[in-house]
C-alpha positions as CSV (number, residue, x, y, z in Angstrom):
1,X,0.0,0.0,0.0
2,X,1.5,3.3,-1.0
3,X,1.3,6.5,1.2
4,X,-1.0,8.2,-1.0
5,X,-3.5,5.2,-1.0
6,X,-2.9,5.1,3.4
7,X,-3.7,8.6,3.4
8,X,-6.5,8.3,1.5
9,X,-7.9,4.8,3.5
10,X,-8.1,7.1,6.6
11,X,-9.8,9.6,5.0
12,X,-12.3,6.9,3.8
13,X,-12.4,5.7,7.3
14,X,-13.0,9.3,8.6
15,X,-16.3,9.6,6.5
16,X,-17.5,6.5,7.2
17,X,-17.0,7.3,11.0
18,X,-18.9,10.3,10.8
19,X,-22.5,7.6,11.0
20,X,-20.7,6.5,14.2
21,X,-22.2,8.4,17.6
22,X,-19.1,10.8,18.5
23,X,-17.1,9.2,20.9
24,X,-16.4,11.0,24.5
25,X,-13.5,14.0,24.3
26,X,-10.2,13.3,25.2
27,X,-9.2,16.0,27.7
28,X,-5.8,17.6,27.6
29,X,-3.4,17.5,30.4
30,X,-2.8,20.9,31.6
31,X,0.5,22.0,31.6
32,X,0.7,24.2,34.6
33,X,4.3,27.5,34.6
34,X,5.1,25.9,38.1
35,X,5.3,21.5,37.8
36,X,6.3,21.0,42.0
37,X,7.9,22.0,44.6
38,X,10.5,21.0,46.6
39,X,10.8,22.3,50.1
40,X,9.2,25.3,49.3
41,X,11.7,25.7,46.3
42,X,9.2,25.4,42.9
43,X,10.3,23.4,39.8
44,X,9.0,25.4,36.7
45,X,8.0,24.0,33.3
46,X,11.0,26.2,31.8
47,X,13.4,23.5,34.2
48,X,11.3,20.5,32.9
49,X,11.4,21.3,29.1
50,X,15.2,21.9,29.7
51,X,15.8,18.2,31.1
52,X,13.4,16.4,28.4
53,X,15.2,18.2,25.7
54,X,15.4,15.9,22.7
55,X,13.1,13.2,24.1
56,X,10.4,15.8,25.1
57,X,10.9,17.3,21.4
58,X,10.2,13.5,19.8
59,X,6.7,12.9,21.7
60,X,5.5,16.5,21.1
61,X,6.1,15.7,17.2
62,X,4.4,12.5,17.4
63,X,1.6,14.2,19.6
64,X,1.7,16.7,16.6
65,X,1.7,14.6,13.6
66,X,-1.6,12.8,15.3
67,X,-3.7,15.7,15.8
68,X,-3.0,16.9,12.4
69,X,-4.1,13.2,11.3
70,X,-7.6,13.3,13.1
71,X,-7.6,17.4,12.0
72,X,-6.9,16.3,8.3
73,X,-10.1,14.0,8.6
74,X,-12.2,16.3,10.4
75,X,-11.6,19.3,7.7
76,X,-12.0,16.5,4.7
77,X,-15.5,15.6,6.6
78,X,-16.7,19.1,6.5
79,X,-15.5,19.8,2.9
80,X,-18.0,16.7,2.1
81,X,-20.6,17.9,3.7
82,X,-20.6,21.5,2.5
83,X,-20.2,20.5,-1.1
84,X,-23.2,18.2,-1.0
85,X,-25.1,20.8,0.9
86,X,-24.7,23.2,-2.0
87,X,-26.1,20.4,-4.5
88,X,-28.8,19.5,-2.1
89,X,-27.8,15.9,-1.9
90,X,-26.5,13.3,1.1
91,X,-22.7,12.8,1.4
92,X,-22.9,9.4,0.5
93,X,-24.5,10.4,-3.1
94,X,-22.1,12.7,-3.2
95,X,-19.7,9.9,-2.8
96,X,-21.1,7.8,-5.1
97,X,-21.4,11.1,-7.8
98,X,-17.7,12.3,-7.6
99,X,-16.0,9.2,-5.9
100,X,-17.1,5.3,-6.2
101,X,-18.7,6.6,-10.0
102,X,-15.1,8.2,-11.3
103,X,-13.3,6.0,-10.1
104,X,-11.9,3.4,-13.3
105,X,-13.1,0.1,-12.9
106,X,-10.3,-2.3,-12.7
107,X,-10.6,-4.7,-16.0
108,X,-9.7,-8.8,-16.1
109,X,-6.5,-8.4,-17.5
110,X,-5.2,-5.8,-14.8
111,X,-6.3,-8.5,-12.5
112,X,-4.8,-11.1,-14.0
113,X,-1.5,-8.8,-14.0
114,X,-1.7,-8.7,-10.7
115,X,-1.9,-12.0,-10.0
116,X,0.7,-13.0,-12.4
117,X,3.5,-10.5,-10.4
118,X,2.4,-12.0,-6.8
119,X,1.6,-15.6,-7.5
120,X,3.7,-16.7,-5.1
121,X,1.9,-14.6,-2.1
122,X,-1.0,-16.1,-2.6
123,X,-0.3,-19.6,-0.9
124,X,-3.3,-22.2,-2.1
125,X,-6.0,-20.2,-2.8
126,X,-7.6,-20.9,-6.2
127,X,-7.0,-18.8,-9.2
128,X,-10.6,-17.7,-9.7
129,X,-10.7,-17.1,-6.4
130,X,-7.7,-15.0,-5.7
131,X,-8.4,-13.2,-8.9
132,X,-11.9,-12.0,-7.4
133,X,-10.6,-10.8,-4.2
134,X,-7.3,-9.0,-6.4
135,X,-10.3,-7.9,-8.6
136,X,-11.8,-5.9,-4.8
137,X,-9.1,-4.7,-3.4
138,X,-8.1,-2.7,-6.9
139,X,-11.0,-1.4,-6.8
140,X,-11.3,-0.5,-3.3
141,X,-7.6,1.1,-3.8
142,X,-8.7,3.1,-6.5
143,X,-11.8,4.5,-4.7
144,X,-9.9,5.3,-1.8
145,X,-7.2,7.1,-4.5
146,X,-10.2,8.8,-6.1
147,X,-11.6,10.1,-2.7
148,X,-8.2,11.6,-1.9
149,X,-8.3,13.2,-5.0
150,X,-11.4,14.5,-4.6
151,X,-11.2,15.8,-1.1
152,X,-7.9,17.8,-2.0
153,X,-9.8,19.4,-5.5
154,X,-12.6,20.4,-2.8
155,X,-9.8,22.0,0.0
156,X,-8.0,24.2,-3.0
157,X,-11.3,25.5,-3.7
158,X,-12.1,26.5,-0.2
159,X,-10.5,28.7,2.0
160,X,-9.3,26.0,5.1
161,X,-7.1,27.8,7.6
162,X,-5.0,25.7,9.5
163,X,-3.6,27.1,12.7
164,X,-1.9,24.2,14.7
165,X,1.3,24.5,14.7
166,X,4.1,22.0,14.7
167,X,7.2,21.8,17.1
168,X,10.4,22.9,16.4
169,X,13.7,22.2,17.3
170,X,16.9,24.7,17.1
171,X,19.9,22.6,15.4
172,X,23.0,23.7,16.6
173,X,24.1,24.3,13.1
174,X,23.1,23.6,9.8
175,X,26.9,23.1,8.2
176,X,28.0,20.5,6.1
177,X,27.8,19.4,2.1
178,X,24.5,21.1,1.2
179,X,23.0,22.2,-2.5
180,X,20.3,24.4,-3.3
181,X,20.3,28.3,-2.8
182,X,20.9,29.7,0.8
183,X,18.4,31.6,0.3
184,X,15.8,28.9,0.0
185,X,12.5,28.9,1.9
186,X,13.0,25.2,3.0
187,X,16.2,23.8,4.6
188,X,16.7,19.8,4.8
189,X,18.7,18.4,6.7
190,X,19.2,15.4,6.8
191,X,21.3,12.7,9.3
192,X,22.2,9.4,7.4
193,X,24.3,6.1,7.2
194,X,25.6,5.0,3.7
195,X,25.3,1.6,4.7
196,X,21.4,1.6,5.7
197,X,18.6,0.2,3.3
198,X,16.5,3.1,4.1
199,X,18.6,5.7,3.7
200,X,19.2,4.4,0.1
201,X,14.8,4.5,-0.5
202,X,14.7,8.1,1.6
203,X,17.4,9.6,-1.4
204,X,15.6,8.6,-4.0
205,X,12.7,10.5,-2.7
206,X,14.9,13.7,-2.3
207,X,15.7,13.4,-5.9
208,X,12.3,14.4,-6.7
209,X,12.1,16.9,-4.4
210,X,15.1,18.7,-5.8
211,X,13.2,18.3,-9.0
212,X,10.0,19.6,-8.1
213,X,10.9,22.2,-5.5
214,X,14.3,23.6,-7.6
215,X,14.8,26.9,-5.9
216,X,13.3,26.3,-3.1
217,X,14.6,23.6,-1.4
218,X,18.4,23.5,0.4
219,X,19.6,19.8,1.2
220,X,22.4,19.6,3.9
221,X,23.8,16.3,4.8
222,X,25.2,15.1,7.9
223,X,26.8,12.0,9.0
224,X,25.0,9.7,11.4
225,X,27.1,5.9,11.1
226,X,25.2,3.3,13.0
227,X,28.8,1.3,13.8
228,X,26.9,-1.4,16.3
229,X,25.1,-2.5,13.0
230,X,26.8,-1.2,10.2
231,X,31.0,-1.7,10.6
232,X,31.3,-0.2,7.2
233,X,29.3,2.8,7.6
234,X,32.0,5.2,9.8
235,X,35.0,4.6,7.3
236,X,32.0,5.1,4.5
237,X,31.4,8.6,6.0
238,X,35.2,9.1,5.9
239,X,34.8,8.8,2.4
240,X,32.6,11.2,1.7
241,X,34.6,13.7,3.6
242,X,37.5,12.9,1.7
243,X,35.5,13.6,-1.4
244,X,34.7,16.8,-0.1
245,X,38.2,18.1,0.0
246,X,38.0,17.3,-3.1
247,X,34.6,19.1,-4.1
248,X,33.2,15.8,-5.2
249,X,31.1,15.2,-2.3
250,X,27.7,14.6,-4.1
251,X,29.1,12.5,-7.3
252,X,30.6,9.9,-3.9
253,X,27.6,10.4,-2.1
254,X,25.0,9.3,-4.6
255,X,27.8,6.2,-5.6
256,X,27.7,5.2,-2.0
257,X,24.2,4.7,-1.7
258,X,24.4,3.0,-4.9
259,X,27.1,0.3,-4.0
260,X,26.0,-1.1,-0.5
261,X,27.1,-4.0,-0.7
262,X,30.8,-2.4,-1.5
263,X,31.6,-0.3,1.6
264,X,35.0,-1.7,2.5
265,X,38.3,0.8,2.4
266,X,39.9,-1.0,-1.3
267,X,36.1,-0.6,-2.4
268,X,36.2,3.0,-1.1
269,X,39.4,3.7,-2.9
270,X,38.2,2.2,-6.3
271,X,35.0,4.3,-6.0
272,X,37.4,7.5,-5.7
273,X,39.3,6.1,-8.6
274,X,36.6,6.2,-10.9
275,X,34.6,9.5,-9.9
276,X,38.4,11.1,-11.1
277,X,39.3,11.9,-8.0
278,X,43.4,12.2,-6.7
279,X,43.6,8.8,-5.4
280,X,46.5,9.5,-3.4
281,X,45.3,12.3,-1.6
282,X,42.1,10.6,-0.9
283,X,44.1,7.3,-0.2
284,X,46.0,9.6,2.3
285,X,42.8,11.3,4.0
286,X,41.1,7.9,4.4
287,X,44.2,6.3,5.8
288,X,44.8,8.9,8.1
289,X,41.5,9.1,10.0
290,X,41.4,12.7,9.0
291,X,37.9,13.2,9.0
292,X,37.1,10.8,12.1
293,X,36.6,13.3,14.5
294,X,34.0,15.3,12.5
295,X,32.3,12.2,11.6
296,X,32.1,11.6,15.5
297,X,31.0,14.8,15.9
298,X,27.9,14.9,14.3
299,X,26.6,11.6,15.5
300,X,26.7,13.2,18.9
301,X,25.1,16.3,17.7
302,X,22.4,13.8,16.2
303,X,21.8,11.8,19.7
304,X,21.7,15.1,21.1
305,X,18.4,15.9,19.1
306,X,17.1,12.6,20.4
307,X,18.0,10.7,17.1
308,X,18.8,6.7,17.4
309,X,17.8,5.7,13.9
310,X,18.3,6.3,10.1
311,X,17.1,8.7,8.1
312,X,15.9,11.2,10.1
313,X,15.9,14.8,8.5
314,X,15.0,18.2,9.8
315,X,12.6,20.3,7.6
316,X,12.7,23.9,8.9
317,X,13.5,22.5,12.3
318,X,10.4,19.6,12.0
319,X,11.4,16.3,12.6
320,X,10.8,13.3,9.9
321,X,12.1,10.1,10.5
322,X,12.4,6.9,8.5
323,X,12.6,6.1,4.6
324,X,9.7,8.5,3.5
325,X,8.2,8.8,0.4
326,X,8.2,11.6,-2.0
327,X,5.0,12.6,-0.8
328,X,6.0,12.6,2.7
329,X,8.2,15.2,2.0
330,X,6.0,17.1,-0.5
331,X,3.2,17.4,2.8
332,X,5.7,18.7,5.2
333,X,7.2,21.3,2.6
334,X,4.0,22.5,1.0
335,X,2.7,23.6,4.6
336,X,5.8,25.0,5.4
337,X,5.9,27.2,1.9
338,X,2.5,28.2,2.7
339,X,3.1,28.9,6.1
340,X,5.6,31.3,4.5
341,X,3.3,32.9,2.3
342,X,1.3,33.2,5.1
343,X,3.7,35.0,6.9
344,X,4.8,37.6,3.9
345,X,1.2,38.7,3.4
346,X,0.8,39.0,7.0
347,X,3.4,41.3,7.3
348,X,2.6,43.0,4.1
349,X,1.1,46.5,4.7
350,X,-2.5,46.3,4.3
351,X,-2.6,49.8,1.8
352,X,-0.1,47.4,-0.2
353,X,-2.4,44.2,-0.2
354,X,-5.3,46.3,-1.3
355,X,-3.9,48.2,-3.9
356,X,-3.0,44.7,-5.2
357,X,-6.6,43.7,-5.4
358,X,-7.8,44.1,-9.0
């Protein structure tokens, strides 16, 4: 199941959930200035934030990225509604109209497609069988791809407002190998192994957002080895370093995450070798341990922010961790460039603004 297609699941859910009676509010713990006292001595929240740091940071963002979730569903609800208001029909006809009735039918042969590429998954269930239920659950996928489509056409046309606000956290600098204009709008940054699976599926995506968001968009890269799992991965980060001096930092990077499987010094050598590089003076750097100390560096930096894992990455100081899709990105930057926007014409005189109006 793709991102788009669980997005769009819970969005289906949502509507569906709207027949159900509402369940009982949730009531949020208050979070008092003063937390205790200690022999008369108080303990403020200032003092508590201060000693949760990075781990306090982590559970606000997944506190964060849950009520934008059920606020997502609750917004997509209300579109419904209001659009089948103004027609003077139910929600559900309106799902049937603009949803279940554009959505393309899935045809034998895709079916049979599909079957064909996951035979093996399918144990000892029949081939009629199995191709009635692949048959379903096409279907089902493209509905639920059709709704999310939908529901998005309907929030461009309105005017939705969002005003929760996600956390933040201050890194301590944002140096190291980076492309895209300083000047962009959107800063990336991004802590990675060059031995981890995920990091590999995570660059791809960033590929396309460089595409899509040209201008816009600064990527920074920072080291984060995982040495207990990955014994390759420090001397890998080396490596890039060493290209660095060399300004061939992205022509190794991308190579690295290509060749996984050839992370050991000769192989780090021969990759050096045939990006043009001098190979003695990056035989020399790598030898030497030159870079080590950096490389150390920033994974400390990294466990300071709370980080354990790779990838994690840093979009205007939000926190996104794991081997997300294109459109994980896309969700994050598009709020954040329209948070932006929000901002200019906020602080745009208001003579200005008007005489804009036509």
């Amino acid at each position: 199941m793709t991102p788009r297609t669980a997005l769009a699941c819970a969005l289906s859910f949502a509507l569906a959930a709207s027949a159900r009676p509402a369940e009982k509010a949730a009531a949020a713990p208050s979070r008092p200035s003063v937390v205790a006292s200690v022999g008369g001595v108080t303990i403020d929240a200032s003092e508590l934030e201060a000693a949760g740091g990075a781990r306090l940071f982590t559970l606000y963002t997944q506190e964060y990225q849950l009520r934008k979730q059920l606020l997502d569903e609750i917004i997509s609800k209300k579109l419904m509604e209001k659009e089948a208001k103004k027609r003077g029909i139910s929600v559900d006809e309106l799902s049937r109209v603009e949803v279940e009735g554009k959505a393309a039918p899935v045809t034998q042969a895709e079916a049979k497609a599909y079957y064909d590429e996951n035979k093996g998954r399918m144990g000892q269930t029949p081939e009629a069988e199995a191709l009635q239920k692949i048959e379903v659950g096409l279907r089902q996928q493209r509905i639920n791809n059709r709704r999310t489509e939908y529901v998005a056409s309907l929030r461009k046309a309105e005017t939705v407002k969002v005003m929760l606000e996600p956390p933040r956290i201050k890194l301590e600098s944002v140096a190291g190998p980076a492309k895209g204009p300083e000047t962009a709008p959107i800063t990336i940054v991004e802590f990675a192994d060059y031995q981890c699976p995920y990091c590999t599926r995570a660059n791809a995506s960033l590929k396309q957002v460089e595409e899509k968001y040209a201008g816009k968009v600064r990527i920074v890269f920072r080291d984060f080895p995982l040495s207990q799992i990955h014994p390759n991965a420090a001397k890998a980060a080396e490596a890039g370093a060493c290209a660095n001096d060399q300004g061939k930092f992205w022509p190794m990077h991308d190579r690295l995450f290509a060749n996984q499987t050839k992370l050991a010094v000769a192989d780090l050598k021969q990759h050096a070798t045939e990006l043009g590089l001098d190979a003695t003076e990056f035989g020399t750097c790598l030898d030497s341990g030159k870079h080590a100390a950096e490389i150390k560096k920033s994974v400390e930096e990294g466990q300071r922010y709370g980080l354990s894992g790779t990838p994690s990455f840093f979009i205007n100081g939000r926190l996104l961790v794991g081997a997300q899709p294109y459109e994980g990105f896309a969700q994050v930057i598009d709020e954040e460039l329209e948070r932006g926007a929000s901002a200019s014409a906020a602080a745009e005189p208001a003579a200005a603004r008007t005489k804009s109006q036509p």
